[in-house]
C-alpha positions in Angstrom: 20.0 7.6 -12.2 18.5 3.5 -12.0 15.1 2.3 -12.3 14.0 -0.4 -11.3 10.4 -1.8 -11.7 9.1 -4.9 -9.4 5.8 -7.3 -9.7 6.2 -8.8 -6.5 5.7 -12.3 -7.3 3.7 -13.1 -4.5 0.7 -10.6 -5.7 -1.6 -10.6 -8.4 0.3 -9.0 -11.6 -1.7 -5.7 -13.0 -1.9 -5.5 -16.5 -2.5 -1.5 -15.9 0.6 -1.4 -13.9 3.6 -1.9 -12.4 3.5 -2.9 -8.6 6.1 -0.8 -7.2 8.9 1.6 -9.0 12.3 2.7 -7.7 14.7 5.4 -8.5 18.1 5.6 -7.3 21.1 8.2 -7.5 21.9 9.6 -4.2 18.9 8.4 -2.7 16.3 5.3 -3.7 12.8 6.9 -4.1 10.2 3.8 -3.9 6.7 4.2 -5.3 3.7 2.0 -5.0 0.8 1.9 -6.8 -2.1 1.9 -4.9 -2.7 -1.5 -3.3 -6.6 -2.9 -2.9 -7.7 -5.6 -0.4 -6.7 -8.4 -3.2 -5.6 -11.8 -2.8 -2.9 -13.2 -5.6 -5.8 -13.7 -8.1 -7.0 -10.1 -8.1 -9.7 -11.4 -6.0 -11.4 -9.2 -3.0 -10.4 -10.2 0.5 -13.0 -9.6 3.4 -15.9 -8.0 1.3 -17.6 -5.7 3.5 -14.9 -5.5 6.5 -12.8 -2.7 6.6 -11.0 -4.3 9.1 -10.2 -7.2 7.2 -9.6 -5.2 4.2 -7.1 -2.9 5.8 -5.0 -5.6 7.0 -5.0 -7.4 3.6 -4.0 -3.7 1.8 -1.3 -3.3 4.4 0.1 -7.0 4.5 0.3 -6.7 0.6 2.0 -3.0 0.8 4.6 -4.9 3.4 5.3 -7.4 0.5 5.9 -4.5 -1.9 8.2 -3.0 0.3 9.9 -5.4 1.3 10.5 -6.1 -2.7 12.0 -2.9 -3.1 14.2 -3.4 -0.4 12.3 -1.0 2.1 10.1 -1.3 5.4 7.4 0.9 7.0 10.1 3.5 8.6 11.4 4.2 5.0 7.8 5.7 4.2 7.8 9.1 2.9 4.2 9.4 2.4 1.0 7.8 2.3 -2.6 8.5 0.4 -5.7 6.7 1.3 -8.5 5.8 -0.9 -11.4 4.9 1.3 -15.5 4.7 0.7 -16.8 5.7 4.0 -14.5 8.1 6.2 -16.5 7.7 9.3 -16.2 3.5 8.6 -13.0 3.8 8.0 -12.1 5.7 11.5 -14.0 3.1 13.5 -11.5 0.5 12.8 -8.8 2.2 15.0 -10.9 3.5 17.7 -10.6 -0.5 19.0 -6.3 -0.4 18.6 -6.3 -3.8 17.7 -4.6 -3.1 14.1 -1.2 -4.5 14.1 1.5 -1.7 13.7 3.2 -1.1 10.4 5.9 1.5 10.9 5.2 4.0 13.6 1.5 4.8 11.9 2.5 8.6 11.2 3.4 9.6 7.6 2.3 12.3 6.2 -0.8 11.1 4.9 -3.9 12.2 2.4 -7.5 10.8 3.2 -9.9 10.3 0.5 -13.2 9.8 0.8 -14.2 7.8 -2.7 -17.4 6.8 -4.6 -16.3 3.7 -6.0 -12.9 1.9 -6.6 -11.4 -0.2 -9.5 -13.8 -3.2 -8.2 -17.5 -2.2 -6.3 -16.5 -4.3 -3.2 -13.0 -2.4 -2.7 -13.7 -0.3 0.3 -10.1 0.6 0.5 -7.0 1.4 -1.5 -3.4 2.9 -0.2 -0.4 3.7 -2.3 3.2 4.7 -1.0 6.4 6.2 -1.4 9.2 5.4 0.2 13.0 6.4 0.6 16.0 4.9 1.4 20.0 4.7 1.0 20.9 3.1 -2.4 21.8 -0.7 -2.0 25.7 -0.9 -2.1 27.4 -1.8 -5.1 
């Protein structure tokens, strides 16, 4: 079995954590940490919009993904961290969301007090699987 661990230069680099882990025999299992609405300096994007926030968490998750040498269909599983479920819902009740993958992995919903910063209303971490790169 490999492991690989990634920091996706593009994204601010946690000193709690790794970005996104791989593990590969037979298959490559991808995980992600949980991703907040961040910009490369570990700054908040869109305070106060979960709209803005969700694209931002999901744009960055693409990055991770695409780092590990996945996409949206290779998702396995998906848990979200969010402040305000009812909030959160409203934002795809006007289908204006751009589409990552077809939407539908088997998901968690969490309804949180607080995240690692006060103005995170969001956070979503992955895993993914796909067929070991050749070689």
């Amino acid at each position: 079995m490999e492991r690989e661990e990634i920091d996706p230069p593009e994204l601010y680099r946690h000193p709690m954590f790794k970005r996104v882990v791989t593990v590969q025999g037979d298959l490559k299992l991808v995980f992600v940490a949980g991703q907040t609405p961040t910009d490369e300096n570990y700054e908040c994007v869109a305070p106060g919009d979960y709209k803005g926030q969700y694209r931002q968490v999901m744009d960055n998750l693409d990055v991770q993904l695409c780092a590990a040498g996945a996409t949206w269909d290779d998702v396995v599983f998906r848990r979200m961290f969010v402040r305000d479920v009812d909030e959160f819902f409203k934002i795809f009740a006007d289908g204006d969301l751009p589409a990552y993958g077809d939407g539908r992995p088997p998901s968690t919903l969490i309804g949180v007090t607080r995240l690692s910063k006060p103005e995170f209303l969001i956070e979503v971490d992955l895993m993914a699987v796909t067929a070991p790169a050749a070689g």
